[in-house]
C-alpha beads as a LAMMPS data file, in Angstrom:
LAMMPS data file: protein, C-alpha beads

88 atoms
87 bonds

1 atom types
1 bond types

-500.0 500.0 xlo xhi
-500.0 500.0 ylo yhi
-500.0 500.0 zlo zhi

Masses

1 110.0

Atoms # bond

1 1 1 245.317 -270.652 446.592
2 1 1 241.951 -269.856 447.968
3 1 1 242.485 -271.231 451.427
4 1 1 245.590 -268.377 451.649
5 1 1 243.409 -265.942 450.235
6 1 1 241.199 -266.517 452.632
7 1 1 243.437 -266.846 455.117
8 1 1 245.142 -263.575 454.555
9 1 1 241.622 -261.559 454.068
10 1 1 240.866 -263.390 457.934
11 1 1 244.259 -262.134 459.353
12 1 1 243.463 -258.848 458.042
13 1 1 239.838 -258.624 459.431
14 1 1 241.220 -259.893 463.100
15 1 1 244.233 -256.964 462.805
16 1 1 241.827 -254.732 461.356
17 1 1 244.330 -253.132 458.619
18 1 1 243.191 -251.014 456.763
19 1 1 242.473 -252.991 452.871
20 1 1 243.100 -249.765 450.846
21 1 1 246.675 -249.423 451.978
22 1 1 247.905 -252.601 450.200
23 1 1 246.530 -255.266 447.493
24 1 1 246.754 -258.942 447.053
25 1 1 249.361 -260.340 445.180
26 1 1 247.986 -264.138 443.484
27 1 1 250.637 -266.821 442.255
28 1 1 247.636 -268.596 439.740
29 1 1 245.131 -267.110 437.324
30 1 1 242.853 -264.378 439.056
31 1 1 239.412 -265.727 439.007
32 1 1 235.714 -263.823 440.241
33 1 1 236.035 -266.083 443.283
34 1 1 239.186 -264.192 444.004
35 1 1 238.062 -261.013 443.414
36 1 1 235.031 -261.014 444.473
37 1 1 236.697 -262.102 448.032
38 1 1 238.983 -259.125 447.828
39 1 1 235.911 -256.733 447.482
40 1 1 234.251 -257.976 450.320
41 1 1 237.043 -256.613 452.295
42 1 1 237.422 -253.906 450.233
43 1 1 240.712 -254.373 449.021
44 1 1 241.640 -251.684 446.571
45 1 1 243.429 -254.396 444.026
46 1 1 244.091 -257.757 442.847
47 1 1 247.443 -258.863 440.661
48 1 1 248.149 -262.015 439.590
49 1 1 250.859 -263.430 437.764
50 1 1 248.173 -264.882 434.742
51 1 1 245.511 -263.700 433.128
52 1 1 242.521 -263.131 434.823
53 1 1 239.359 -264.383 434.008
54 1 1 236.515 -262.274 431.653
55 1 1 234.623 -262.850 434.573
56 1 1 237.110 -261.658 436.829
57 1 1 237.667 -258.730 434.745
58 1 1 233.833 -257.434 434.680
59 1 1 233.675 -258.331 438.645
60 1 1 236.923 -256.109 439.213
61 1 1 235.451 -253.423 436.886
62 1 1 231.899 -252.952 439.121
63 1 1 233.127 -253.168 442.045
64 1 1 235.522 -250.585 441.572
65 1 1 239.099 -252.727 441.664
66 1 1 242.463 -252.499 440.378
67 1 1 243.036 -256.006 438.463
68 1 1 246.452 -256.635 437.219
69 1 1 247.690 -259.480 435.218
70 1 1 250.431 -260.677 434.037
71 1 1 252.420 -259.583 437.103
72 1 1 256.437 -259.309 437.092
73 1 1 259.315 -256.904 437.894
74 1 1 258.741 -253.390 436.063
75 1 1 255.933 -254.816 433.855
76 1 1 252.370 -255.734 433.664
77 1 1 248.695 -255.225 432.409
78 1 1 245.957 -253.355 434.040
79 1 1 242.706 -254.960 433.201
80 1 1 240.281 -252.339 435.119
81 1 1 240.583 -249.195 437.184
82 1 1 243.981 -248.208 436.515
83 1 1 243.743 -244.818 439.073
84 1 1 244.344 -246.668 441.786
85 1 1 247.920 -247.008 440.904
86 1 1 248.156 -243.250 439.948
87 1 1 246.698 -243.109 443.800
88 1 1 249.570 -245.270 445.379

Bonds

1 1 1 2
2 1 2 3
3 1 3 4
4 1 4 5
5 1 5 6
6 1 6 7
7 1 7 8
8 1 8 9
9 1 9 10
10 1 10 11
11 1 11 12
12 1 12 13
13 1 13 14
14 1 14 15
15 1 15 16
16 1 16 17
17 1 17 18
18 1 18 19
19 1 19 20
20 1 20 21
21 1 21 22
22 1 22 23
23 1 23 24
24 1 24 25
25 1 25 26
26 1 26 27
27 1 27 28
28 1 28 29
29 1 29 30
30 1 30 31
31 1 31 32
32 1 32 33
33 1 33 34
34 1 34 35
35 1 35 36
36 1 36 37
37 1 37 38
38 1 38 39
39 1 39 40
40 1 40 41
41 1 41 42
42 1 42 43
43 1 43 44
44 1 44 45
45 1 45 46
46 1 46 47
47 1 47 48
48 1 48 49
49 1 49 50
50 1 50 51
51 1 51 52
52 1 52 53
53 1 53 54
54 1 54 55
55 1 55 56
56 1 56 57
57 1 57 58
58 1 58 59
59 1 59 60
60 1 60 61
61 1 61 62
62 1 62 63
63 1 63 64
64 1 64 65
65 1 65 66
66 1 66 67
67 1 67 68
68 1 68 69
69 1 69 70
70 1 70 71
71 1 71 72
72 1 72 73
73 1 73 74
74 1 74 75
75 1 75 76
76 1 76 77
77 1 77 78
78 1 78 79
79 1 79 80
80 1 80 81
81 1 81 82
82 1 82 83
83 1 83 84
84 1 84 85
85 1 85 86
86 1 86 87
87 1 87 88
């Protein structure tokens, strides 16, 4: 799962989109490692379709992310920074 993350975050880079307009979607637990790839981008949030990590959850909360957990049709939790979604 890290070798598509970082595979997706390259694509993006090389097609320069713009990381606020979307957010990565994880099929595994959300861990910092994750995260803290998606703020190095700048990616305005992470959801995965686990839990995410305490660590993942302090990481998301300083560096000014979205994390969502628990991820499925019409229902999930917010773990940090919950405007962005007010924003989208």
């Amino acid at each position: 799962r890290h070798n598509a993350l970082d595979k997706l975050l390259g694509f993006m880079a090389r097609q320069e989109t713009d990381p606020q307009q979307g957010f990565v979607l994880i099929s595994s637990r959300a861990s910092y490692e994750m995260v803290a790839k998606a703020a190095m981008l700048g990616i305005g949030a992470v959801a995965a379709v686990s839990a995410p990590t305490a660590l993942a959850v302090r990481l998301a909360e300083q560096a000014g992310i979205t994390l969502i957990g628990f991820a499925k049709p019409q229902q999930f939790t917010v773990y940090s920074h919950r405007n962005w979604l007010e924003a989208v």
